[in-house]
N, C-alpha and C positions, 0 to 999 in steps of 0.2 A: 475721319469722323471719330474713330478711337481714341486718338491721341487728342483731339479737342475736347471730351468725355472725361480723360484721366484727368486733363488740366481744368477743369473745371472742377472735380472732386477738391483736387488739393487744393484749388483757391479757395474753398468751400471751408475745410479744414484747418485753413490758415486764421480765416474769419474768426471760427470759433474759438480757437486757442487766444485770437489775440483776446475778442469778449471776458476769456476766464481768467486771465490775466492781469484783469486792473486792480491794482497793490494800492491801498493808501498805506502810508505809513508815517511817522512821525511821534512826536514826544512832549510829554504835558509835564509841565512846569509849575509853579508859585510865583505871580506875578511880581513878587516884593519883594520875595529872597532868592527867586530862580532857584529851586530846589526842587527833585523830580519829585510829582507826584506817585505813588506806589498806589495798586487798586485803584486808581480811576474808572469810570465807567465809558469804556468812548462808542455810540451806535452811529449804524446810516440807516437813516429814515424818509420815505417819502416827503417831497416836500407838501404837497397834494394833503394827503391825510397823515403824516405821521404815525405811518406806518415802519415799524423798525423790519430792517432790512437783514441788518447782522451786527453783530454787540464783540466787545472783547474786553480785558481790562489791562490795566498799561502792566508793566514788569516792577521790579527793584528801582530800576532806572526811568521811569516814564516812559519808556517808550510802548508803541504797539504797532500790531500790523493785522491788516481787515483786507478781503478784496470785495469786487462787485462787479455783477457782470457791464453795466453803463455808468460812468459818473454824471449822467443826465439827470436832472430832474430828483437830483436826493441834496441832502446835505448831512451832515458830520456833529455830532454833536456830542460834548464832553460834561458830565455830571460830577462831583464829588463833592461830597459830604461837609459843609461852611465855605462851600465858594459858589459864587453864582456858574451856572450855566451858562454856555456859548453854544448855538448855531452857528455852521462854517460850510460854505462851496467846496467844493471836495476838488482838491487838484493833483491828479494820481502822476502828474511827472515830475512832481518837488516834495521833497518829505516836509511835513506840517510841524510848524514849531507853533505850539498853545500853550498861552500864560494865561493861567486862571486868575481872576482876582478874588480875596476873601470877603466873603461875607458873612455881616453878623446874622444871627437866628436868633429872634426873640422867641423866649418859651414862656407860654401862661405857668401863671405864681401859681407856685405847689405848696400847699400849708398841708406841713404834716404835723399830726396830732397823734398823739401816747393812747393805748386802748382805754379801754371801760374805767379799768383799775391799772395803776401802777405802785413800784414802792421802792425808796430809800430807808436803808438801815431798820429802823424803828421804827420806820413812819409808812403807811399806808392810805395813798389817794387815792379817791371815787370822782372820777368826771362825772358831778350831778345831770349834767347839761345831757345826759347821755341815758338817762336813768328818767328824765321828768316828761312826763305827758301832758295832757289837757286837762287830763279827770282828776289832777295832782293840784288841793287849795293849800297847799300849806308845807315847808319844809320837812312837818313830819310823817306827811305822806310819801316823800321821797324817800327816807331814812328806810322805814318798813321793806325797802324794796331792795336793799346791797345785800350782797353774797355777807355771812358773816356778823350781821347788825340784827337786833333783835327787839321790837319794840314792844311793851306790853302793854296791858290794858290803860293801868294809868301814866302812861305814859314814858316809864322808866328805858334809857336805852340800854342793850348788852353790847358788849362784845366778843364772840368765842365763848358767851354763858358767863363771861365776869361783866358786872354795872360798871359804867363809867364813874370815874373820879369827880372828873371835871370838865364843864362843859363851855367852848369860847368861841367868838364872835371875832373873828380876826386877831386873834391872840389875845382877847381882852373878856374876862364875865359878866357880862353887865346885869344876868339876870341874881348873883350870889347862891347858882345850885337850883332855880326854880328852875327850868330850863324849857319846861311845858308851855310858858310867856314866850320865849321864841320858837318853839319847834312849832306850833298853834296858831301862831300869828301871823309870821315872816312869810313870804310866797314865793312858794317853791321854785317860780322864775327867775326870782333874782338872785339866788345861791349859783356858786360856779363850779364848787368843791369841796368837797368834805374828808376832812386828814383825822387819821387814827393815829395815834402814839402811846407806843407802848413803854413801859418802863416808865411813864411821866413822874416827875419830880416839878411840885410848883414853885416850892423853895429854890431861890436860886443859891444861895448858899449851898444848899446840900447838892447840886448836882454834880455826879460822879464821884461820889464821896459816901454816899447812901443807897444800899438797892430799892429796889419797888419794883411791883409787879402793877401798878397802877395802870389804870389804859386813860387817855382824855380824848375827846373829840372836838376838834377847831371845824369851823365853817369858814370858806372863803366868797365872801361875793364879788359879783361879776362887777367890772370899773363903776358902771353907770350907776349901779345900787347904793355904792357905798357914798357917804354924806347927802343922801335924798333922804325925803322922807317920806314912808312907805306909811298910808292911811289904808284901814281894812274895815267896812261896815259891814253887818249882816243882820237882819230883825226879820221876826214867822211872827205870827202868831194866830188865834182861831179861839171860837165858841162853842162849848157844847153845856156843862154841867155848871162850868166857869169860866171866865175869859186865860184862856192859855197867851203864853207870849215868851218869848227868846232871842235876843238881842246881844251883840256884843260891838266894840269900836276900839280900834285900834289904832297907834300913831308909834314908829321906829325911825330912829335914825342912828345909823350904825356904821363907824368907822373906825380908821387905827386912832384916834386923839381922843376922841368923845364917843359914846353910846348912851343913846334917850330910848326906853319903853314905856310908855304913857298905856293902859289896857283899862277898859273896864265890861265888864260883863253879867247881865242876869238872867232867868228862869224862871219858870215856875214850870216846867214840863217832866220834871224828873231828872231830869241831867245835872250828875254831880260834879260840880267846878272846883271841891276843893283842891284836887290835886294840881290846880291855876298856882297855887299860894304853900305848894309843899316843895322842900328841898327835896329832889331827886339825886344829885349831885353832893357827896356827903364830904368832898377832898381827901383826905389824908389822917392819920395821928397826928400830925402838926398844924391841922386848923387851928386858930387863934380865936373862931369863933365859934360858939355853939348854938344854934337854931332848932328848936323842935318847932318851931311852928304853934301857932296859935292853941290855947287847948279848948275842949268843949263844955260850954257851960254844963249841959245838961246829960252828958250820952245817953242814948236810946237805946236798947237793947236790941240785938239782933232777927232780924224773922227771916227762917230758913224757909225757903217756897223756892219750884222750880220754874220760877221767873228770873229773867233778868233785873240787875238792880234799879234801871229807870223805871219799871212799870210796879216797884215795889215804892218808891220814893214821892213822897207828896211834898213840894219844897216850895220857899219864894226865897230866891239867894241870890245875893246882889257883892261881886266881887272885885274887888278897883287895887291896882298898882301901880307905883310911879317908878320909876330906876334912873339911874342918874351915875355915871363910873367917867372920871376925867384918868386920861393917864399924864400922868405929872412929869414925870421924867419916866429910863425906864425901868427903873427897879421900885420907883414907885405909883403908888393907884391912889384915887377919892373913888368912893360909892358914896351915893345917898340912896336907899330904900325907902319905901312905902309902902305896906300893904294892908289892906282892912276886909273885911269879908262877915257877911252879913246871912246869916242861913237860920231860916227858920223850915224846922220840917216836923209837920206832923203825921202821925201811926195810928193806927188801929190794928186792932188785934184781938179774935173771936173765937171761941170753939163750941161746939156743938156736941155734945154726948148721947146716948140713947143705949136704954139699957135694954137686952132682953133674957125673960124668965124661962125656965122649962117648959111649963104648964099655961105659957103663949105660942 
C-alpha cells in the first residue's frame, strides 16, 4: 500500500513538470527579404476570448521563447510595426518559422500651418485667417487687431509708431495712397495675409543702393478672392427733425494684372468721409507725384465742445471714386484715378453772456 502511494505521488509529479514545460519557440522573419525581425511582439492568447496568456519580444536575431502550461485551445500571435499580423496553432514539438508580410499604413493628411505671425529677413506675416472673426466687415477691422499695427481714427495705419510708406494690394497700389478705399471696403474674409516690410524701397533702381527706414504693408488674398469681384451695399436711414440717410456701394476687383475700385458714398448723419479721398500713404522723397488732395472752398472754423465730431457736424456729402492700375510689364504700372467729393456742411454757433452787479 506504501509503495503504491510513493508511485502515485511521482507519477503525479511527473504530470506536472511535464505541464510546465511546454516551450514554444521559434523565429520571425521578413517575408521578402528573410531578415530577422528585432522587437517583435509575439503573445498566446485564448482562442475563446483573446485573452493574452504571456507575451515576449524576439532578440537581435528574431528568435524567442514562451512556455504554457497546455498548447490546447490558444494560439500564437506575432505583431510589428508595417506588417500585418498572423494568428498561428501553437506547436511546441517543432520550432515556428514566421514570415511576416509588410504592410502599407495609410495615415490621414497632416497640414501643418506656420503660427499666428511668422517672419523672413525684413518681412513680417500675419495669418489674417487666424485673427478674423464674424463681427469683422471689413479688412480694417482686422488690421486694428495685430500685435504691433496701429490704426487711428482716420484711418492712418502704424507700424512700431512709424506710418506706413506704402500701401499694396498683391504687390500692386491701386488706391495711389488713399488706402481708406480698401481697408473700408474689401471684407475681411477674403484677405489671407498681411506682410510688413521694412526698409521698403519702391524704386527699383535704388534697391540696395539707398537706405530707408520706410515700412509698406502688402495684403495677400485668398485663391478664390483674387480676380472676382467683391460687391459691398449698405444704406440706414430714419425721420426725426429731417429725413437722415447713409448709404454706400462698392465694386473690387483685385489681382496680380489688373485692380478695379469703383466706391461711392453719402450722409447726411454727421459722419465724415473725407478721409475716403485723402492720401494716407505719402511714399518716399522720390515720389514723382504730389497730391494734397482737394482744397476747401470755404473752411469753417473750428468749435471746440466736449462732443465728438459726428454730433458736432451737420453735412450732406456725397463722395465717388473710380481706380483703375494695369501692370504692364514688371517695372512698369498705368493708374487711372478719379475722385470727386461733394460736402456741404453747415454750423452754428451761439453764446450767451449775463452780467452780474454788486448791488444785485
Amino acid at each position: 500500500m506504501k509503495t503504491a502511494i510513493i508511485l502515485s505521488m511521482l507519477a503525479l509529479m511527473c504530470n506536472i513538470d511535464t505541464n510546465a514545460q511546454n516551450t514554444i519557440e521559434g523565429r520571425v522573419t521578413d517575408k521578402e527579404t528573410r531578415q530577422p525581425l528585432e522587437s517583435a511582439t509575439v503573445i498566446i492568447q485564448h482562442t475563446a476570448d483573446a485573452t493574452v496568456i504571456n507575451y515576449t519580444l524576439t532578440d537581435t536575431d528574431g528568435r524567442f521563447r514562451l512556455t504554457v502550461s497546455s498548447p490546447q485551445s490558444v494560439k500564437l500571435g506575432v505583431l510589428y510595426m508595417g506588417y500585418k499580423k498572423v494568428l498561428l496553432p501553437i506547436d511546441p514539438t517543432h520550432p515556428m518559422e514566421i514570415a511576416l508580410e509588410p504592410e502599407t499604413i495609410l495615415l490621414k493628411e497632416v497640414q501643418i500651418r506656420p503660427g499666428r505671425i511668422w517672419g523672413r529677413q525684413d518681412t513680417l506675416k500675419y495669418d489674417l485667417t487666424r485673427f478674423t472673426s464674424s463681427q469683422d466687415r471689413n479688412v480694417g477691422d482686422v488690421l486694428k487687431k495685430l500685435p504691433g499695427i496701429n490704426v487711428e481714427e482716420n484711418g492712418t495705419i502704424k507700424y512700431n509708431g512709424k506710418e506706413i510708406s506704402n500701401f499694396y494690394v498683391e504687390g500692386m497700389d491701386v488706391s495711389g495712397g488713399r488706402y481708406n478705399q480698401i481697408n473700408n471696403n474689401l471684407k475681411a474674409d477674403a484677405v489671407q495675409s498681411a506682410e510688413v516690410i521694412e526698409g521698403h524701397q519702391p524704386i527699383k533702381s535704388l534697391r540696395g543702393k539707398t537706405f530707408t527706414d520706410d515700412v509698406a504693408l502688402n495684403l495677400k488674398l485668398k485663391p478664390e478672392a483674387r480676380s472676382q469681384w467683391i460687391y459691398t451695399a449698405n444704406g440706414s436711414g430714419g425721420y426725426g427733425e429731417e429725413v437722415l440717410y447713409d448709404a454706400s456701394l462698392s465694386a473690387l476687383q483685385l489681382n496680380r494684372k489688373q485692380q478695379t475700385i469703383y466706391n461711392y458714398k453719402t450722409n447726411n448723419t454727421g459722419r465724415d468721409m473725407q478721409s475716403e479721398q485723402e492720401v494716407l500713404a505719402a511714399g518716399n522723397s522720390f515720389d514723382r507725384i504730389t497730391d494734397d488732395g482737394a482744397p476747401s472752398f470755404l473752411p469753417l472754423p473750428g468749435i471746440t465742445m466736449p462732443l465728438s465730431r459726428q454730433r458736432l457736424l451737420f453735412n450732406d456729402t456725397h463722395t465717388t471714386s473710380a481706380n483703375r492700375l494695369y501692370r504692364l510689364t514688371e517695372d512698369k504700372q498705368l493708374r487711372l484715378l478719379f475722385n470727386y467729393t461733394h460736402d456741404r456742411t453747415t454750423q452754428q454757433q451761439g453764446s450767451d453772456e449775463t452780467y452780474y452787479f454788486v448791488r444785485d
